[in-house]
KOLBA-126823 format. One record per residue: residue number from 1; chain; x, y, z of N, C-alpha, C, CB in turn. Coordinates in pm, whole numbers, plus 50000, padded with zeros to 5 digits. Atoms other than C-alpha are relative to their C-alpha. Glycine has a CB too. Example, Ala and Ser with C-alpha at 12.3 -4.5 7.8 and 13.67 -1.06 7.14 Angstrom:
BEGIN
- num;cadena;n.x;n.y;n.z;ca.x;ca.y;ca.z;c.x;c.y;c.z;cb.x;cb.y;cb.z
- 1;A;50089;49881;50000;51230;49550;50780;50090;50120;50000;49901;50003;50125
- 2;A;49918;49881;49994;51367;49894;50714;49923;50109;50073;50041;50046;49858
//
This chain:
BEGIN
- num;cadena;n.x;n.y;n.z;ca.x;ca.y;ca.z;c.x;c.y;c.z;cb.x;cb.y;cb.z
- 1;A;49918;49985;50120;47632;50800;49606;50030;49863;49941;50133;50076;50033
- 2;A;49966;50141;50065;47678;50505;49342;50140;50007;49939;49890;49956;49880
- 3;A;49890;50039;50054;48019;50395;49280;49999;49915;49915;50069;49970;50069
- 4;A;49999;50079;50164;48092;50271;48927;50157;49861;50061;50075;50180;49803
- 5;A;49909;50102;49962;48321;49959;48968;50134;50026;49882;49914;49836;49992
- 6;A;49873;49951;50060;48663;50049;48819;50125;49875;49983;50054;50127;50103
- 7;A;49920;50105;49956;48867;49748;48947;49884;49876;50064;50115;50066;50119
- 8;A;50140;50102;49941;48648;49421;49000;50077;49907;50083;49896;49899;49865
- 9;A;49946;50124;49894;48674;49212;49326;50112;49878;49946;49854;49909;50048
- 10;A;49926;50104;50058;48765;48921;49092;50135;50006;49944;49934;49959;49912
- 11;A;49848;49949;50094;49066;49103;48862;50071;50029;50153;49986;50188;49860
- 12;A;49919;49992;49894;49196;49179;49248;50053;49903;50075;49954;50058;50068
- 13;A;49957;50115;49930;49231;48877;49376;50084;49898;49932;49893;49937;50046
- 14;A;49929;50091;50103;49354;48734;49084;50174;50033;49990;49920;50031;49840
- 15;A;49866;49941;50071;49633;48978;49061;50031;49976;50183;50007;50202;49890
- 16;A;49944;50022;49913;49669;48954;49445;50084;49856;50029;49918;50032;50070
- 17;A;49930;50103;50018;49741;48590;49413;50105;49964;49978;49975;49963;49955
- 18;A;49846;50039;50090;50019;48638;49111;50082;50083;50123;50028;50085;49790
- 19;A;49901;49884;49887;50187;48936;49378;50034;49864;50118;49869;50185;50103
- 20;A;49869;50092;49867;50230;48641;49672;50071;49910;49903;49913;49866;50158
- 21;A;49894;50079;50084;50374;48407;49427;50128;50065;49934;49929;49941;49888
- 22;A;49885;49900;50023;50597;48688;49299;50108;49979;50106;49949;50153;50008
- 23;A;49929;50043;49820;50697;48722;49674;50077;49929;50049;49937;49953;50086
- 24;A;49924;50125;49967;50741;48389;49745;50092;49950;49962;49957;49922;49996
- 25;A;49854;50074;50103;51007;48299;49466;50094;50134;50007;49955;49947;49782
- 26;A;49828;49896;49914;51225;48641;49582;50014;49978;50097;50020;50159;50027
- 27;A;49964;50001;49916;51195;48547;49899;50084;49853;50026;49902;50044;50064
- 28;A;49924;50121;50008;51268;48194;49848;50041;49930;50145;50125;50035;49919
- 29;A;49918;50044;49862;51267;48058;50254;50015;50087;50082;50129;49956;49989
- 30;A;49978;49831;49886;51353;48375;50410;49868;50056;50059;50062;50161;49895
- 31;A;50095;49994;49935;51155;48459;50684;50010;50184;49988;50012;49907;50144
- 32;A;49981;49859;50027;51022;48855;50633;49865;50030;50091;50004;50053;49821
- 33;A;50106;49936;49922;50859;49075;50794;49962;50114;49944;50034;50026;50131
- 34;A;50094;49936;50071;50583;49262;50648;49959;50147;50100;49871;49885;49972
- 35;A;50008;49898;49927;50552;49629;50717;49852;50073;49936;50146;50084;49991
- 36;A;50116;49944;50072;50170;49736;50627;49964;50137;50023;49888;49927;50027
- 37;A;50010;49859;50032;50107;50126;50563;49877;50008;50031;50034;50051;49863
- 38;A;50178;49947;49956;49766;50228;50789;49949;50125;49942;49977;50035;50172
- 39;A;50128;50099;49969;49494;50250;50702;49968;49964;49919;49892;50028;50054
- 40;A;50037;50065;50121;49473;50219;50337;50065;49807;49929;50053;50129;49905
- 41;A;49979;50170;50053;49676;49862;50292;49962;49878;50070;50139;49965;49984
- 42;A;50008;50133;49919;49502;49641;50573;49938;49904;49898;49903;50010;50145
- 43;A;50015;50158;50064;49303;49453;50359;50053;49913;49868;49874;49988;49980
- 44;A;49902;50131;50110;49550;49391;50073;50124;49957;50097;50091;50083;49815
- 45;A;49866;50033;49955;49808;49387;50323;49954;49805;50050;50059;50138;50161
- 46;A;50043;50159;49910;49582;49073;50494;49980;49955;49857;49831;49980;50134
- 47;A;50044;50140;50162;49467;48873;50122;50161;49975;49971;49888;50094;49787
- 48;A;49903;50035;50086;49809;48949;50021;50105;49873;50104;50084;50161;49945
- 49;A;49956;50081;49931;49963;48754;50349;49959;49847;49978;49976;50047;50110
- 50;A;50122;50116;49975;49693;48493;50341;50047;49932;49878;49814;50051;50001
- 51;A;49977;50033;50131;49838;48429;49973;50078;49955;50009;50008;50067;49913
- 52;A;49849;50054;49999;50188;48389;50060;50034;49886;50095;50097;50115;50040
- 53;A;49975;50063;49914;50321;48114;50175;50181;50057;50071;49971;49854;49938
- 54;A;49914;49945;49905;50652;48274;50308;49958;50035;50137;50046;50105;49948
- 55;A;50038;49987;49830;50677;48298;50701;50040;50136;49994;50093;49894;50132
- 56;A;49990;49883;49941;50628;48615;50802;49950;50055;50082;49996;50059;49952
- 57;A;50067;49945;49899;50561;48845;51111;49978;50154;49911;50094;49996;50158
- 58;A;50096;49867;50048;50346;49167;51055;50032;50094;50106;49821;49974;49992
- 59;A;49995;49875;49905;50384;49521;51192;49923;50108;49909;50171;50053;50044
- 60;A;50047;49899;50086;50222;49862;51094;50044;50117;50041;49867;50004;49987
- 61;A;49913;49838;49972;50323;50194;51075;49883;50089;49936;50189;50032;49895
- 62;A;50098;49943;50084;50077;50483;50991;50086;50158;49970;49829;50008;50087
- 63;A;50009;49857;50013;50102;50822;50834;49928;50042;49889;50122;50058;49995
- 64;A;50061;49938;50117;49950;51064;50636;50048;50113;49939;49885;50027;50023
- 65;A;49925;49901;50096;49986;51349;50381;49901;50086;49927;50089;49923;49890
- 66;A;50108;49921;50020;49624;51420;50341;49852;50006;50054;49994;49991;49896
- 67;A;50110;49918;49953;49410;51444;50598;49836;50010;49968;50045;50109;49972
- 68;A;50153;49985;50036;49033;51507;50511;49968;49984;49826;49948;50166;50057
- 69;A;49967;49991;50165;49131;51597;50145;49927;49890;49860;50172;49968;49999
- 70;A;50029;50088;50089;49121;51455;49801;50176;50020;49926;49840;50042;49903
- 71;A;49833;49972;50018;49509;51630;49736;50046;49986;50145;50047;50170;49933
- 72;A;49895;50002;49923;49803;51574;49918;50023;50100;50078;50093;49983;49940
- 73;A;49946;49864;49933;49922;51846;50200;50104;50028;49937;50036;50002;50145
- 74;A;49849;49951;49979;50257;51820;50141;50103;49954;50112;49993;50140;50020
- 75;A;49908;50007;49858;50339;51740;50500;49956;49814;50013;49923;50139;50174
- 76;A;50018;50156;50001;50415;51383;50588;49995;49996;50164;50142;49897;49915
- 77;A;49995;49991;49850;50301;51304;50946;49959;49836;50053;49880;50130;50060
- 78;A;50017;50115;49936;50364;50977;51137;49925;49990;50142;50122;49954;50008
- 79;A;50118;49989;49891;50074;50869;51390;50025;49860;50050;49828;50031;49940
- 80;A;49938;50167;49909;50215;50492;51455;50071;49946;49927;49897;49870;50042
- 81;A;49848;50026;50051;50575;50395;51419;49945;49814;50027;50176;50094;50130
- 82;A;50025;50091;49958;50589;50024;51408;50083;49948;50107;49984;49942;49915
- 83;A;49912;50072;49841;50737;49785;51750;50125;49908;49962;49882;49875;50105
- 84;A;49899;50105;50054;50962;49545;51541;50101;50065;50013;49990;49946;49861
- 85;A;49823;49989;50009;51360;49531;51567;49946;50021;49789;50142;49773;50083
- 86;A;49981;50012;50144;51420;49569;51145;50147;49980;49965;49945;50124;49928
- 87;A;49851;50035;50005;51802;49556;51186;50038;49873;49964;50060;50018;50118
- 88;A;49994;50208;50062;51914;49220;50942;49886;49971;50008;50085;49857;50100
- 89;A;50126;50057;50012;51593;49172;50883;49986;50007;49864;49891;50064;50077
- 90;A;50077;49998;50093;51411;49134;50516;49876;50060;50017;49990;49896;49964
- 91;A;50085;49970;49950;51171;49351;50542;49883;50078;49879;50060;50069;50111
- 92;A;50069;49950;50098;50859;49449;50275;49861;50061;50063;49984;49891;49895
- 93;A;50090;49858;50008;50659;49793;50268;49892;49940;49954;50048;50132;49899
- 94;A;50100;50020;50068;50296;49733;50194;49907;50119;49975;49944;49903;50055
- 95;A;50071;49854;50003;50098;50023;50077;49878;49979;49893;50116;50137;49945
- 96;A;50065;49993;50085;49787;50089;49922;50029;50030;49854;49939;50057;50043
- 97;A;49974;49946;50156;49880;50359;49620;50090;50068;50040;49891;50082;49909
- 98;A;49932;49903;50038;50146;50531;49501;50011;50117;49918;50055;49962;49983
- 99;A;50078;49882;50042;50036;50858;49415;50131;50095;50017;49850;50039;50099
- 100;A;49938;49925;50087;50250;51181;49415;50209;49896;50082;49939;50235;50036
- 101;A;49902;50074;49949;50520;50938;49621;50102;50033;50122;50062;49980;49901
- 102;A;49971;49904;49859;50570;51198;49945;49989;49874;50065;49883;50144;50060
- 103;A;50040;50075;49855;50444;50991;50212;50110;49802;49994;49749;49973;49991
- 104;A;49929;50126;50015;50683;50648;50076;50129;50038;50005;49971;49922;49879
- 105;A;49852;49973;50015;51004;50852;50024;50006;50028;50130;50057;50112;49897
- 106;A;49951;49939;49905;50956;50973;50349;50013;49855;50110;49901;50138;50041
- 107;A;49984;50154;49900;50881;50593;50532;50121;49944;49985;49897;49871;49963
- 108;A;49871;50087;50027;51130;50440;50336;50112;50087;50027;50013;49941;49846
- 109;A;49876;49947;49975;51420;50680;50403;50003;49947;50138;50019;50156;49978
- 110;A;50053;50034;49872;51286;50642;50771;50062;49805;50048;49801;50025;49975
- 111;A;50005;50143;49977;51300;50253;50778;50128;49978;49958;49889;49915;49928
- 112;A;49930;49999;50070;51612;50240;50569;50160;50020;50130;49945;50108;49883
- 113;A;49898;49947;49867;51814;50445;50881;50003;49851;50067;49921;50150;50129
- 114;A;50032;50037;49936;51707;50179;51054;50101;49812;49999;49856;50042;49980
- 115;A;49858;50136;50046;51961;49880;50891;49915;49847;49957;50133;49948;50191
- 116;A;50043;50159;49986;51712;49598;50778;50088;49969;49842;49780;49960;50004
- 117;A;49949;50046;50080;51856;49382;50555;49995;50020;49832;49977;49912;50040
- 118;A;50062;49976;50199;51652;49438;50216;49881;50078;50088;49928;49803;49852
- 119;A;50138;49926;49967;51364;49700;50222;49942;49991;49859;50011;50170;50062
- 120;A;50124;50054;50102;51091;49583;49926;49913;50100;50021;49923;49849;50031
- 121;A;50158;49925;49989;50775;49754;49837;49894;49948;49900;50008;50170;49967
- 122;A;50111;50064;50063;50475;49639;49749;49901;50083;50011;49963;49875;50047
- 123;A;50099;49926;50057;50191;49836;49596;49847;49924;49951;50073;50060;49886
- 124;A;50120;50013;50083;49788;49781;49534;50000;50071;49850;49886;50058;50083
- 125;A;49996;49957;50085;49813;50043;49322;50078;50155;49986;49886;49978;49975
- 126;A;49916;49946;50020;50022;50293;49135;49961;50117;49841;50105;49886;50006
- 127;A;50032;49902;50087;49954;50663;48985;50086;50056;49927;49950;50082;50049
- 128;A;49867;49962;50046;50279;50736;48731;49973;50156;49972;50055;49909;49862
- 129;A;49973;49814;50033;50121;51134;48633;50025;50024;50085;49905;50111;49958
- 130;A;49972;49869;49877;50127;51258;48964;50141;49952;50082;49842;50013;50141
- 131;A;49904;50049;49904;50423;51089;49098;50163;50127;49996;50036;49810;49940
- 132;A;49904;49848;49992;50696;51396;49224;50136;49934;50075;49912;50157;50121
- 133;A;49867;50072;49933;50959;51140;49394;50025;49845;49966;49988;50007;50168
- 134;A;49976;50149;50072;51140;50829;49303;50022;49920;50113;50134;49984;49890
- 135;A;50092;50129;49864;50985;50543;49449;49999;49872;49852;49736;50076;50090
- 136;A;50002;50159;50072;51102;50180;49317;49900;49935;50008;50087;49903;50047
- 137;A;50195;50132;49984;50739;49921;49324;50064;49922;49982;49833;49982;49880
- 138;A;49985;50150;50049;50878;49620;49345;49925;49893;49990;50070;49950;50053
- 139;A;50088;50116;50041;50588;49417;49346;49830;50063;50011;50035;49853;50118
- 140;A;50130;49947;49988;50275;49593;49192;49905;49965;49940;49993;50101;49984
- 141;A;50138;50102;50052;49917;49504;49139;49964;50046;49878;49854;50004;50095
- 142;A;50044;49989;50076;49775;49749;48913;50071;50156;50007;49866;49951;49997
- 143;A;49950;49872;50070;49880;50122;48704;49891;50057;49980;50079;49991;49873
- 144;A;50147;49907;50033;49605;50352;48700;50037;50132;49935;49907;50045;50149
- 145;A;50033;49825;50027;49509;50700;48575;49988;50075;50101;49874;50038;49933
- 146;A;49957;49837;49884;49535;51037;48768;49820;49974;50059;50047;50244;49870
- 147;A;50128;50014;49937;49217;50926;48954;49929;49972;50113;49965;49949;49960
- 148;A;50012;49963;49851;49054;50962;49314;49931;49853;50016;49900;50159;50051
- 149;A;50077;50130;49976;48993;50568;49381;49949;49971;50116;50068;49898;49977
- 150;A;50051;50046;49882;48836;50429;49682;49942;49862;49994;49904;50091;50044
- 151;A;49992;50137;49997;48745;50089;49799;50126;49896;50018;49951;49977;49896
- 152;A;49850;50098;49999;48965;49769;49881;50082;50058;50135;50118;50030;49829
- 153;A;49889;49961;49900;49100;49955;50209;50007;50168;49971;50164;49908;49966
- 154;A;50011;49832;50036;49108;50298;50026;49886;50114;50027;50006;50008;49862
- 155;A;50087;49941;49995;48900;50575;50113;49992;50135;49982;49965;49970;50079
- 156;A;50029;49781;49988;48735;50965;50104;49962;50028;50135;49834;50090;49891
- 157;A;50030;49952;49885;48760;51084;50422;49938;49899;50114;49917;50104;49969
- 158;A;50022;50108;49899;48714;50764;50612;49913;49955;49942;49971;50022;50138
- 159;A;50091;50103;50070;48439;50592;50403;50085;49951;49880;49850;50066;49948
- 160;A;49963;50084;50127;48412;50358;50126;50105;49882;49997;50052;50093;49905
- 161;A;49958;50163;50018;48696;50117;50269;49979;49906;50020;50064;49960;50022
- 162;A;50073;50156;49965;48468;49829;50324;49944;49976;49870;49866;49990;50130
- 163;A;49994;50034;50195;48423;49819;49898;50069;49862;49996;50123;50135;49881
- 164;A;49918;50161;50021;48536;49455;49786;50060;50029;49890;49909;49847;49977
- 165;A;49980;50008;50151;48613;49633;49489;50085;50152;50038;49834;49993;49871
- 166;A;49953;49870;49991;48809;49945;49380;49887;50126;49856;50204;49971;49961
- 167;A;50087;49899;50080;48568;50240;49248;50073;50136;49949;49877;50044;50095
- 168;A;49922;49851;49974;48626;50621;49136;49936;50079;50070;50029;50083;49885
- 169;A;50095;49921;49948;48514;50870;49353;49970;50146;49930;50039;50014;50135
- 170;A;50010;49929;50101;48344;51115;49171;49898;50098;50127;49938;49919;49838
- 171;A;50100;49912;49874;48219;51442;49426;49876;50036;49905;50085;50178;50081
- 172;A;50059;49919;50070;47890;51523;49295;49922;50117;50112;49907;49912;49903
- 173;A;50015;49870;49955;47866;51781;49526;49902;49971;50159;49917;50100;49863
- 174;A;50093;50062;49856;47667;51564;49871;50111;50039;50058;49940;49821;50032
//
């Protein structure tokens, strides 16, 4: 299947860049700890580290909401909590997309119990039609259309996240 290039390597890195500099001047010194959303944000969660110069330690947490799919279940299911204390801590969400916004209302309420100091979120990317819960972005890359992307970390059913780029996936029926 040929993926049309939608988002180019270059416009990602560019915008990943401005996002740690964003970062860096709210964080200003403060040491944070970065909470990356498996499996779709490892590799912006890693460019976007690699960018920042703020000190920070890394943890991950996974869940999902859809499974094999191309829609959402509905059901939000955690498969790895992360090991960090977060209590007084600064602590920023990294996530691929924000799509209908289930699977973030449900982390962040989650993490939130939990007493860190500031809870942030940071977004690759962000779908405003389908979104069904309110979910703040505080530091996002790009605004898309109601559209099934892949690449960059993102994928269909476990392929496609080794893309340097972000594509659409379009089923033609393989």
């Amino acid at each position: 299947m040929a993926v049309d290039v939608f988002i180019s390597q270059e416009k990602i890195q560019k915008r990943v860049q401005e996002l740690a500099q964003e970062i860096d001047q709210h964080y200003q010194g403060e040491e944070l700890l970065i909470i990356g959303v498996l499996n779709g944000s490892f590799i912006f969660c890693g460019d976007l580290i690699r960018a920042m110069k703020t000190n920070c330690k890394i943890d991950f947490i996974q869940a999902s909401s859809y499974g094999n799919g191309t829609e959402s279940s509905g059901e939000v299911k955690i498969i790895k909590d992360i090991s960090e204390k977060i209590a007084g801590r600064h602590c920023l969400l990294v996530e691929d997309i924000v799509d209908t916004g289930l699977t973030l209302s449900s982390l962040l309420d989650q993490l939130l119990q939990r007493g860190p100091k500031s809870l942030k979120l940071a977004s690759l990317l962000y779908k405003p039609a389908r979104l069904k819960y309110n979910i703040e972005i505080d530091f996002l890359a790009f605004e898309i259309e109601d559209k099934f992307v892949i690449g960059y970390g993102l994928d269909y059913a476990g392929d496609y996240r080794q893309l340097p780029y972000i594509g659409i996936y379009e089923n033609d029926g393989h």
